[in-house]
LOLUMVEX-815123 format. One record per residue (C-alpha): residue number from 1; chain; x, y, z. Coordinates in steps of 0.5 Angstrom, whole numbers, padded with zeros to 4 digits. Layout:
<kolvos>
nr NUM, kette A, u X, v Y, w Z
...
</kolvos>
This chain:
<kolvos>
nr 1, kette A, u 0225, v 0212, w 0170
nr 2, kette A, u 0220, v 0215, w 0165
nr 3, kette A, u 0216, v 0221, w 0165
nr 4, kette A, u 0210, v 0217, w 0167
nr 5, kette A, u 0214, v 0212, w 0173
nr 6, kette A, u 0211, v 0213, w 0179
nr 7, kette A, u 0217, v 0216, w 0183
nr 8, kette A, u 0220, v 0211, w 0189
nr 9, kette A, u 0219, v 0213, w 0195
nr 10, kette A, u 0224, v 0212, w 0201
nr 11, kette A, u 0224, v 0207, w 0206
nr 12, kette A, u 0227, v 0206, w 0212
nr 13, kette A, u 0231, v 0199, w 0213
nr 14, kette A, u 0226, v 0195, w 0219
nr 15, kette A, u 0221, v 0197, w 0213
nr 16, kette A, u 0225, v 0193, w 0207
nr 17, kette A, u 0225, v 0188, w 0213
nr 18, kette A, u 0219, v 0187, w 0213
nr 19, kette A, u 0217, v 0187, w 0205
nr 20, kette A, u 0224, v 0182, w 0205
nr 21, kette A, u 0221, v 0177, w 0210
nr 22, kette A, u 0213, v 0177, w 0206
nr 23, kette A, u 0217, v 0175, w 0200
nr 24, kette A, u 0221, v 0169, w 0203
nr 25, kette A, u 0215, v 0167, w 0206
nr 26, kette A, u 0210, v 0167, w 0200
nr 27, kette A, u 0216, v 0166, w 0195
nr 28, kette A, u 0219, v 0172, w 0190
nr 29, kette A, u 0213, v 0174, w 0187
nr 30, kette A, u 0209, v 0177, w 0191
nr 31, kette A, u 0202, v 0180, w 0189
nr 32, kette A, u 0202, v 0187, w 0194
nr 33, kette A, u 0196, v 0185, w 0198
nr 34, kette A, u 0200, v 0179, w 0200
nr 35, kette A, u 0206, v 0183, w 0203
nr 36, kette A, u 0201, v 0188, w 0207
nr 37, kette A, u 0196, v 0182, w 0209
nr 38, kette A, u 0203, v 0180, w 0213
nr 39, kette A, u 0207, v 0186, w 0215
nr 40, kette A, u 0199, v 0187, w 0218
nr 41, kette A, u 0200, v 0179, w 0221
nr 42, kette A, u 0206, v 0179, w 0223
nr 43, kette A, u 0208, v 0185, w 0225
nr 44, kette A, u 0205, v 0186, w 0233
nr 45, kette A, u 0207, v 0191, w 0238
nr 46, kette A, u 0213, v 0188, w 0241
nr 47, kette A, u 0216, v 0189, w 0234
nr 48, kette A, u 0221, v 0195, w 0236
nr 49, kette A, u 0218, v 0199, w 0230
nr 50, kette A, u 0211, v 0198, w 0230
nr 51, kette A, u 0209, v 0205, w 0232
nr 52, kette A, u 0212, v 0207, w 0226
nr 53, kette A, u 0206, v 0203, w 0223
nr 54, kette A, u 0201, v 0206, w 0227
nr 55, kette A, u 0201, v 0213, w 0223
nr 56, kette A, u 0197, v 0213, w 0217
nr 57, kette A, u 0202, v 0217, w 0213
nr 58, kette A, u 0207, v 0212, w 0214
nr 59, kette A, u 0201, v 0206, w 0212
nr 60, kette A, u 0201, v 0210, w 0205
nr 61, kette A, u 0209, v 0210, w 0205
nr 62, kette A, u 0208, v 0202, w 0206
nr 63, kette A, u 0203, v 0201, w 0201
nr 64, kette A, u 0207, v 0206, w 0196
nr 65, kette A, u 0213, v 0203, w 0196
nr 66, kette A, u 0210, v 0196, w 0195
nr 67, kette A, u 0206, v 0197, w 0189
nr 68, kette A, u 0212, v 0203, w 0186
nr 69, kette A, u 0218, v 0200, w 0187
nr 70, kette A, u 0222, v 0204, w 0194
nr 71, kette A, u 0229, v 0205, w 0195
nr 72, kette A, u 0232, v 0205, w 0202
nr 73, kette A, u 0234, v 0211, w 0206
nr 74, kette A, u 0242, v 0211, w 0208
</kolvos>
């Protein structure tokens, strides 16, 4: 990482899920807004971690991890 990357947040695994599954059903190379446009789809409440998407904070952690790059917490 240089001095001008952003740095990578954390995610929690279920929210790699959800990016992973967006770039299988729109191919590898995702434009962010797509990735977003279907963890917004597809992810209802009767996902089990839907509140997770709820928090505003969380939304800009999603949106964060997608455009800089996210590493998955352990």
């Amino acid at each position: 990482m240089t001095k001008d990357e952003p740095k990578k947040v954390v995610i929690p695994q279920f929210v790699d899920d959800w990016i992973e599954k967006a770039k299988v059903y729109y191919g590898d190379e995702v434009e962010p807004l797509r990735i977003i446009f279907w963890v917004g789809d597809y992810v209802d409440d009767t996902e089990s971690h839907y509140e997770w998407l709820k928090n505003i904070y969380n939304q800009k952690l999603l949106l964060n991890a997608i455009v800089n790059g996210y590493e998955v917490e352990d």
